[in-house]
C-alpha positions in Angstrom: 35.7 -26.7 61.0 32.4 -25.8 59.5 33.2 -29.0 56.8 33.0 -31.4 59.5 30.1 -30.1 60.7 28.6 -30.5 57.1 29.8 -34.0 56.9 28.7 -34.9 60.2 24.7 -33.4 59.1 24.9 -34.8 55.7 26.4 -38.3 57.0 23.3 -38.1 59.5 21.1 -37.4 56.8 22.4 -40.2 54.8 21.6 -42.6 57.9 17.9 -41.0 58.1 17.4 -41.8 54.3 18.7 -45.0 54.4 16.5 -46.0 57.4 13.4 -45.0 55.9 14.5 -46.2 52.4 14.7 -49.4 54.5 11.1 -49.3 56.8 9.3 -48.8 53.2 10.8 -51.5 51.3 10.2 -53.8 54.6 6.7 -52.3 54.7 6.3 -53.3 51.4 7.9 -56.7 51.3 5.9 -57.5 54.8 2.9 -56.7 53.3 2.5 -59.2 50.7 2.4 -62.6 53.0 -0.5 -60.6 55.6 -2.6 -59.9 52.1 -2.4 -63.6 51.8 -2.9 -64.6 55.0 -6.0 -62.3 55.3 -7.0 -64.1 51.9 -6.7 -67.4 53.6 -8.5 -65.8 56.9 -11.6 -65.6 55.7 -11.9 -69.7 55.2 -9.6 -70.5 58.5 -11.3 -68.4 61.2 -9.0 -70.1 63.6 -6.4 -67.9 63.4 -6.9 -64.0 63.5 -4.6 -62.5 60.9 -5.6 -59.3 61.7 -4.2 -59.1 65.2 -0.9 -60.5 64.3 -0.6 -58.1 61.5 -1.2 -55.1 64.0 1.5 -56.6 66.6 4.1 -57.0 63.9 3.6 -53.9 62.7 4.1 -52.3 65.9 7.1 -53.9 66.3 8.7 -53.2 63.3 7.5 -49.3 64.0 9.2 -49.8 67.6 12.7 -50.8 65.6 12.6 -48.2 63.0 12.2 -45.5 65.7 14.2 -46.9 67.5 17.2 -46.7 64.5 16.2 -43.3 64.4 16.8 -42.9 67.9 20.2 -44.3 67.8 21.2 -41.8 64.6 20.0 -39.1 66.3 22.5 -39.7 69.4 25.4 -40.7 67.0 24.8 -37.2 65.4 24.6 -35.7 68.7 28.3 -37.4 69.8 29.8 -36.4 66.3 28.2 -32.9 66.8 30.0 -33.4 70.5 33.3 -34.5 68.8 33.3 -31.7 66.1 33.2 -28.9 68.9 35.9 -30.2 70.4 38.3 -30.4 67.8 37.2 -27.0 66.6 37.9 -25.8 70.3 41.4 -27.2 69.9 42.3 -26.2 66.6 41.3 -22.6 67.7 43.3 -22.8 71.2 46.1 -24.0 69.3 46.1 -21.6 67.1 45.8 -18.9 69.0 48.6 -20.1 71.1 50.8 -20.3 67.2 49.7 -16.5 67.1 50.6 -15.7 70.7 54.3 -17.5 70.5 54.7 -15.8 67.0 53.7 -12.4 68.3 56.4 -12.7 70.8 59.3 -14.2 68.6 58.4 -10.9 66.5 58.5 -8.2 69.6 62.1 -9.6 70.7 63.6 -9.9 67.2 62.3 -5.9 66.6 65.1 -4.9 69.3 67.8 -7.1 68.0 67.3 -6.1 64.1 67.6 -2.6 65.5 70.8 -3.0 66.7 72.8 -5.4 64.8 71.1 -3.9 61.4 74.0 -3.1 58.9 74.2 0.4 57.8 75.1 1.6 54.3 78.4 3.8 55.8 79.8 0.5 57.5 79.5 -1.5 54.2 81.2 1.1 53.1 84.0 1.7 55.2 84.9 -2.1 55.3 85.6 -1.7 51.3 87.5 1.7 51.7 89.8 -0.2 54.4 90.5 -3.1 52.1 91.3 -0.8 49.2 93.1 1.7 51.1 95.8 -0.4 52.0 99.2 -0.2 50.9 101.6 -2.6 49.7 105.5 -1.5 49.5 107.6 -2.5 46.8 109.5 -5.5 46.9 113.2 -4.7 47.2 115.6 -7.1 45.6 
């Protein structure tokens, strides 16, 4: 059961790369229209570039962490589901041993007394050639 506790941390890590794989490239790909804007800023004064800037970027912080959030319970539930089926498979199997334990402690008694000896093998083929056929009388 230890394998599907692997998966489940490296399928969780997976998520966690991909998420920040993800917040850069937005990062990156957000910052080029605010360099522009703040260009343009300095001749239209009307409009503070800076403060929107600040407010998106706290947004888009807010839905990363909040990604993060939501891998981080999905690991916690898969951790959740790997207990329990390890739990199971270990009950079950110690039930398999159990049953097989006493299969084997009743069959010891019955082996023991239906086991064939050598001296009865052998007395079934002295019978057989032992016996005596009489002459046919015509």
């Amino acid at each position: 059961m230890g394998k599907l506790r692997t998966y489940q941390e490296q399928l969780q890590e997976i998520v966690e790369k991909g998420i920040n794989s993800a917040e850069e490239q937005q990062k990156k790909l957000a910052a080029k229209p605010f360099s522009y804007a703040e260009k343009l800023e300095k001749e239209a004064r009307g409009y503070s570039v800076k403060n929107l800037r600040k407010r998106y970027d706290g947004y888009s912080e807010s839905l990363f962490e909040q990604l993060r959030s939501l891998n981080t319970r999905f690991g916690s539930l898969a951790s959740d589901v790997v207990a329990r089926i390890e739990k199971e498979t270990v009950e079950s199997a110690d039930a398999v041993a159990a049953t097989a334990n006493e299969v084997s402690d009743q069959a010891k008694p019955v082996k023991r007394t239906h086991a064939p000896t050598g001296k009865r093998g052998a007395n079934t083929r002295k019978a057989a050639s032992t016996k005596k056929t009489e002459p046919e009388s015509a």
